[in-house]
LOZA-839093 format. One line per 10 residues: number of its first residue (from 1); their letters; for each residue x, y, z of C-alpha. Coordinates in Angstrom, 2 decimals. Layout:
BEGIN
NUM	a	X Y Z; ...
***
This chain:
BEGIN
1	xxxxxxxxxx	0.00 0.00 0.00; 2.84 2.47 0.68; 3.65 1.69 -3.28; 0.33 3.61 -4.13; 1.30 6.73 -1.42; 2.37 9.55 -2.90; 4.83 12.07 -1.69; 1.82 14.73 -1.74; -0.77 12.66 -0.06; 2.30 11.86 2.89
11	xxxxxxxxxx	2.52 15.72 3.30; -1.44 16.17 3.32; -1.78 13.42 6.01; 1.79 14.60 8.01; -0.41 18.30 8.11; -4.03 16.65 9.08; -2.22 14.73 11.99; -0.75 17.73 13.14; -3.53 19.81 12.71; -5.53 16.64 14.83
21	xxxxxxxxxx	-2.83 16.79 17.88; -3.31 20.31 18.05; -7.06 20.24 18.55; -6.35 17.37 20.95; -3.75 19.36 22.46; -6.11 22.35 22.94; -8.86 19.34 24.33; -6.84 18.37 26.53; -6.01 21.80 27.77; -9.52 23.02 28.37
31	xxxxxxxxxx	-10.50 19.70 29.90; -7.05 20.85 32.50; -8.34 23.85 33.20; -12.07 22.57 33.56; -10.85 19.89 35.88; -8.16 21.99 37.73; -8.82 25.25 38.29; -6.18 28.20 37.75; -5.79 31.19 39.81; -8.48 32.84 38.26
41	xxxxxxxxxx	-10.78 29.92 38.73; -9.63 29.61 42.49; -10.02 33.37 43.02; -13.78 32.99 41.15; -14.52 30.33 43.80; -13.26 32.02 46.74; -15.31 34.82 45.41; -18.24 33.13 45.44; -17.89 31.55 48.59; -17.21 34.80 49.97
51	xxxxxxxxxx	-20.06 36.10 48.77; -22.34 33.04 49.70; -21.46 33.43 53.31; -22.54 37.06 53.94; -25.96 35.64 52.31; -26.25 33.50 55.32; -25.31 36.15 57.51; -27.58 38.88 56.38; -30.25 36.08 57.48; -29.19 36.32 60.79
61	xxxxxxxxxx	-28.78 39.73 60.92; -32.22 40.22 59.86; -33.82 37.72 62.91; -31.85 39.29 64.89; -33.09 43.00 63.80; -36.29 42.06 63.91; -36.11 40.11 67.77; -34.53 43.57 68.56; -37.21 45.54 67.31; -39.99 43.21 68.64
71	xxxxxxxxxx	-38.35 43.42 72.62; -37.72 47.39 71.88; -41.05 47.62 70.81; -42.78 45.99 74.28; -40.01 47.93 75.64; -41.31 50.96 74.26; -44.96 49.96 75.11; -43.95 49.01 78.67; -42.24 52.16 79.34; -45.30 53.81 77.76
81	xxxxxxxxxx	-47.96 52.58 80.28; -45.45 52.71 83.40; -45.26 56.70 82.37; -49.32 56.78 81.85; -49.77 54.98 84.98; -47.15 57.23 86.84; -49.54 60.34 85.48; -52.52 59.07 86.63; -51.59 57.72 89.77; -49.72 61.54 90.02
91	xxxxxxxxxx	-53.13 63.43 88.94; -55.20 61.44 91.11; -53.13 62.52 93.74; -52.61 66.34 92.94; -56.96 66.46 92.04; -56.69 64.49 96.03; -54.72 66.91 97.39; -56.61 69.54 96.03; -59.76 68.67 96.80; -58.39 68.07 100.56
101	xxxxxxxxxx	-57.36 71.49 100.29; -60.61 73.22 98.99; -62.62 71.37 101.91; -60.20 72.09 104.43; -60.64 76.11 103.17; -64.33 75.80 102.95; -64.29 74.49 106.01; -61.99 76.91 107.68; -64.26 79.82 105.86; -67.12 78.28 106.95
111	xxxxxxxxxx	-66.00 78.38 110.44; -64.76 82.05 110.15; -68.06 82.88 109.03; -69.72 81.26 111.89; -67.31 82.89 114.54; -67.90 86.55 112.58; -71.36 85.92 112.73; -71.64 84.60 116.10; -69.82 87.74 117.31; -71.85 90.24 115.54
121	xxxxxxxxxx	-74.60 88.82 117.07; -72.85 88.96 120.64; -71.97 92.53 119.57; -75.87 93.25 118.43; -76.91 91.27 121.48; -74.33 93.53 123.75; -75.47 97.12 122.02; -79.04 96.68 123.00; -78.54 95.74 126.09; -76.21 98.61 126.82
131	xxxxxxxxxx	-78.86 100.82 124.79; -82.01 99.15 126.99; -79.97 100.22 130.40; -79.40 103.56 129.32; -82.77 104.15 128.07; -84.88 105.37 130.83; -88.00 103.13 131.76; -90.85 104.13 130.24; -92.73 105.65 132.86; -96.14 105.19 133.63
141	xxxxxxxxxx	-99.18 107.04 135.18; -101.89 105.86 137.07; -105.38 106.15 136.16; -106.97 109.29 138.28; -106.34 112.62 138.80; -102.87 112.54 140.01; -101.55 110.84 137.05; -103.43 112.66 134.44; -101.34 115.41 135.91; -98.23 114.62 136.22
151	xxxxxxxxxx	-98.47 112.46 132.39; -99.52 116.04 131.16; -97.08 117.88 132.79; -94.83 115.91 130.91; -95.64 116.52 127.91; -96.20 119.87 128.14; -92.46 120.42 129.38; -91.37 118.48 125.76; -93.33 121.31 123.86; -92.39 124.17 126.62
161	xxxxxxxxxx	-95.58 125.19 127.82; -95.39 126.74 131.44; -98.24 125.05 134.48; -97.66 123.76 137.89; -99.10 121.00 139.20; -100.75 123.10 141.78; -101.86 125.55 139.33; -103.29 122.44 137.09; -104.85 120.95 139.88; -106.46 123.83 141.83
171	xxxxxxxxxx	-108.33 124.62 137.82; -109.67 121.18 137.44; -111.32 121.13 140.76; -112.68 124.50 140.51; -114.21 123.58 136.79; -115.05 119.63 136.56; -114.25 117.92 140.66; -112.14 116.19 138.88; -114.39 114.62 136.37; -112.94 113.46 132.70
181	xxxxxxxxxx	-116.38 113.04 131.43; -118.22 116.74 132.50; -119.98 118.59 130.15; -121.68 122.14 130.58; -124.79 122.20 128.99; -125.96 125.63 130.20; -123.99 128.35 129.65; -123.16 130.38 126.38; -121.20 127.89 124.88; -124.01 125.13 125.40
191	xxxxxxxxxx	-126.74 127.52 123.48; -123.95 128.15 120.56; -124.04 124.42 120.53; -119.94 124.38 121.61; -120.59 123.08 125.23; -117.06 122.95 127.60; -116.44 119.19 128.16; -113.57 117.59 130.00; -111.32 118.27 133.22; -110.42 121.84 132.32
201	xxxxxxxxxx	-113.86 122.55 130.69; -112.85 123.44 126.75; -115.11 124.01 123.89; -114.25 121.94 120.76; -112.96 125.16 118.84; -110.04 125.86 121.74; -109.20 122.39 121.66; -108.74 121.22 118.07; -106.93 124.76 117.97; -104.50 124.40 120.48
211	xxxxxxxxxx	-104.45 120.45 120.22; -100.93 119.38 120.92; -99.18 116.35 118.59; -99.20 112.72 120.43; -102.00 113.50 122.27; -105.75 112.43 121.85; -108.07 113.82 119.29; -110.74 113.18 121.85; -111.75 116.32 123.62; -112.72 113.70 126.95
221	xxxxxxxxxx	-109.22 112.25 126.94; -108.00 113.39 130.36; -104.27 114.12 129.22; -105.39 115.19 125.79; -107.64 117.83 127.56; -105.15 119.51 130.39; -102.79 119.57 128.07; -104.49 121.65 125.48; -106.38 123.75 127.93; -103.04 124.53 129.39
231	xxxxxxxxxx	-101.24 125.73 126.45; -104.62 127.85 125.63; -104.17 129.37 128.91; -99.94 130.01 128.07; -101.29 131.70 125.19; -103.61 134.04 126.94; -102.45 134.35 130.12; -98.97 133.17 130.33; -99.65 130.08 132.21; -102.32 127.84 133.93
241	xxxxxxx	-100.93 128.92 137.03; -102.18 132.94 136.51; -105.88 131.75 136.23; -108.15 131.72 138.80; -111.66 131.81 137.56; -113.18 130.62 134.14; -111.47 131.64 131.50
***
């Protein structure tokens, strides 16, 4: 067979087989590298590891955040109602202690008020009882002659008009013995229909004009009469005392 092999076809196979150990060659080479990694390949693995492990990590890192946020968070909560029940328990006491306070002022004004008023009233109570024992006694008359006397005697020394009691006394006899309710139904007065009535024996005309304020309107009134008679008789003959005869 190496008769029929020509020096061309020896230099076309001497090329192929070359060609066909450098593709093996270049096989073989890449299946090296794929089986046993270079530098590059080492570095790429280390890389990746590297990078694979802070993956794993980060997981933690994340439970861990969150378990941190979760016990800051009932922390947080906790601290939150400790500080609202701190401010209640706080304002129920101060709203306490204030309302102790008020009542213990109301009650202190209260009682203020009570001793104030009690010693006004002690005061009031004191001032008319000093006022009743310097106010004279009211004084009182008796019923007959004497005191019809004397009661007009005092008035008429309030309003200044001049009598004795002698002078008052020695009149009423001589014109009524003493009688409140005389009348004269005789003389001139009786027939001009203006009869004298009374202790001093006035007509109505001398009494209503010479009537004297707090005194009776009733021309019989013992006091009421004497004492208008006598201030008549001031009038026109300087005093009860200067008459002696009807007048």
């Amino acid at each position: 067979m190496s008769a029929f092999i020509t020096p061309e076809i020896r230099r076309r196979l001497k090329n192929r087989k070359s060609a066909i150990a450098g593709v093996a060659a270049v096989a073989a080479t890449t299946v090296a590298l794929s089986l046993a990694p270079s530098g590059d390949a080492e570095a790429g693995v280390q890389t990746e590891a590297a990078a694979a492990a802070p993956v794993a990590w980060k997981a933690d890192a994340a439970k861990t955040a969150a378990l941190h946020e979760s016990i800051s968070s009932q922390q947080s909560a906790f601290e939150a109602q400790f500080k609202a029940t701190q401010a209640k328990a706080k304002a129920e006491a101060e709203a306490k202690a204030k309302a102790e306070k008020a009542a213990a002022e109301k009650a202190a004004a209260e009682k203020k008020a009570a001793a104030k008023a009690a010693a006004e009233k002690r005061a009031k109570e004191q001032a008319a009882s000093r006022a009743a024992a310097r106010k004279p006694a009211k004084v009182t008359y008796p019923n007959n002659l004497d005191g019809w006397i004397r009661e007009a005697m005092a008035i008429m020394k309030k309003h200044d008009i001049p009598g004795s009691y002698e002078g008052i006394h020695r009149n009423i006899l001589r014109e009524s013995s003493g009688n409140p309710r005389a009348i004269n139904n005789w003389d001139i007065n009786a027939i001009n229909g203006v009869p004298s009535k009374g202790l001093l024996q006035v007509i109505k005309p001398t009494f209503d004009a010479y009537h004297v304020p707090g005194t009776s309107w009733d021309q019989y009134d013992p006091v009421a009469n004497i004492v208008a008679a006598c201030n008549y008789a001031a009038d026109r003959y300087g005093s009860m005392d200067n008459v002696n005869s009807a007048y």
